[in-house]
N, C-alpha and C positions, 0 to 999 in steps of 0.2 A: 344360137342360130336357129334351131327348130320352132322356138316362139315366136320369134319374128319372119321365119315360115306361113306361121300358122295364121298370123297377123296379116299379112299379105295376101292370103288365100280368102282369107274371111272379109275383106275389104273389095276385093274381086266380086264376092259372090256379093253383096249390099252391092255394088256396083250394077250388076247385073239383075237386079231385081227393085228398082228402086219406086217408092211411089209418084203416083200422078202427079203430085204437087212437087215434087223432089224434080222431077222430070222438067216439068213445064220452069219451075225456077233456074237449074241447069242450061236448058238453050238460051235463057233471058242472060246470063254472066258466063257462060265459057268461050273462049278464045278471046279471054281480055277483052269482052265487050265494056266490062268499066274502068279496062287502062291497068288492070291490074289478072294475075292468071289466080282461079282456083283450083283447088283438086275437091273429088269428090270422095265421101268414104275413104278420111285416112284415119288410121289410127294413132291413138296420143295417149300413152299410157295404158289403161287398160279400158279407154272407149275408142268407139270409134264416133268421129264428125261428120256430121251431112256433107259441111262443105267448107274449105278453108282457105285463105289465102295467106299464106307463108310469109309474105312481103312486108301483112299492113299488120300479122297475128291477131286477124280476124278470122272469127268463127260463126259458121249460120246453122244453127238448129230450128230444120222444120218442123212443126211440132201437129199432131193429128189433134182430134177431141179426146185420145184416152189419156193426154197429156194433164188434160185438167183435174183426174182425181186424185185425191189427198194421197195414195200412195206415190203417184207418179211424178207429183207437185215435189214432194220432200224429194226423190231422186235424183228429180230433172236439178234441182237445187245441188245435192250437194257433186253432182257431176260439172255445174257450173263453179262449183267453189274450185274443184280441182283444177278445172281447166284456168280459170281467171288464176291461180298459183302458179300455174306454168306462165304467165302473163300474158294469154291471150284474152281478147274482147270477146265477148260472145254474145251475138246476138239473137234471140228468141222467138220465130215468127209463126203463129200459129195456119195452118194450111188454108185457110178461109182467106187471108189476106192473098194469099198466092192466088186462087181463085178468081177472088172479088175485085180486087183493087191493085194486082202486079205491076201497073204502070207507077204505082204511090212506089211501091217497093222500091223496085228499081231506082225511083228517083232519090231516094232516101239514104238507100245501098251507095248508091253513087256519089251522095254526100259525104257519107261516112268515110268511104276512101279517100275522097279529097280531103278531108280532115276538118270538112265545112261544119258539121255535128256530131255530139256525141256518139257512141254507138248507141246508146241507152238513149237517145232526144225522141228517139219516134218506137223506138223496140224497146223490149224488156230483155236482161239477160234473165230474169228470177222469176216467177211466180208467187207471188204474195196476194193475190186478188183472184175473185170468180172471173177464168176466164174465157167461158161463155156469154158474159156479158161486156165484155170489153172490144169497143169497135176501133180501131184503124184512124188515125184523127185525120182528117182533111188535109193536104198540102195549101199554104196560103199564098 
């Protein structure tokens, strides 16, 4: 009972502290603006997720530029392995796209829920590529 105390306090405080891009994603999908509810900062296991929706067992990790180096690359990986074991999707979006192009998200996120594409057709759950160089594909 005291770890999942501690679990609940430490999800609180990521709650309360979240970054800009975490933020500005947040108003764009809370109160089931895509039909479905998420939570922010739950924990699952011994991480905690940006953001989830319990419903579709989707997951969104926002991810900054320090996500791109080799040590953070293998982490963010095998945190993704755990999480896709527990059977959730998880989707990977680096904070530039939240920035640059949030209406593509959104509309992507929105497919995803409806079950229109893969979670993986427009996101990465992994990292296997430089991605600093990797842009956002255009909705057609």
């Amino acid at each position: 009972m005291i770890q999942h105390s501690k679990k609940i306090l430490r999800a609180k405080e990521l709650r309360g502290n979240m970054p800009k891009a975490e933020v500005k994603l947040w108003y764009a999908i809370n109160s089931n603006q895509l039909g479905v509810k998420f939570r922010r900062q739950r924990p699952i296991g011994p991480y905690y997720v940006d953001f989830i929706c319990l419903e579709k067992k989707l997951i969104i990790e926002l991810d900054g530029d320090q996500h791109a180096l080799d040590k953070n690359v293998e982490y963010d990986n095998l945190r993704t392995d755990y999480l896709e074991k527990q059977e959730y999707k998880v989707v990977r979006i680096p904070n530039r796209y939240i920035y640059n192009s949030l209406d593509d998200v959104i509309t992507h996120l929105q497919k995803i829920v409806n079950g229109e594409i893969s979670a993986n057709d427009y996101f990465r759950s992994k990292y296997n590529f430089d991605t600093t160089k990797f842009a956002p594909p255009k909705i057609s």
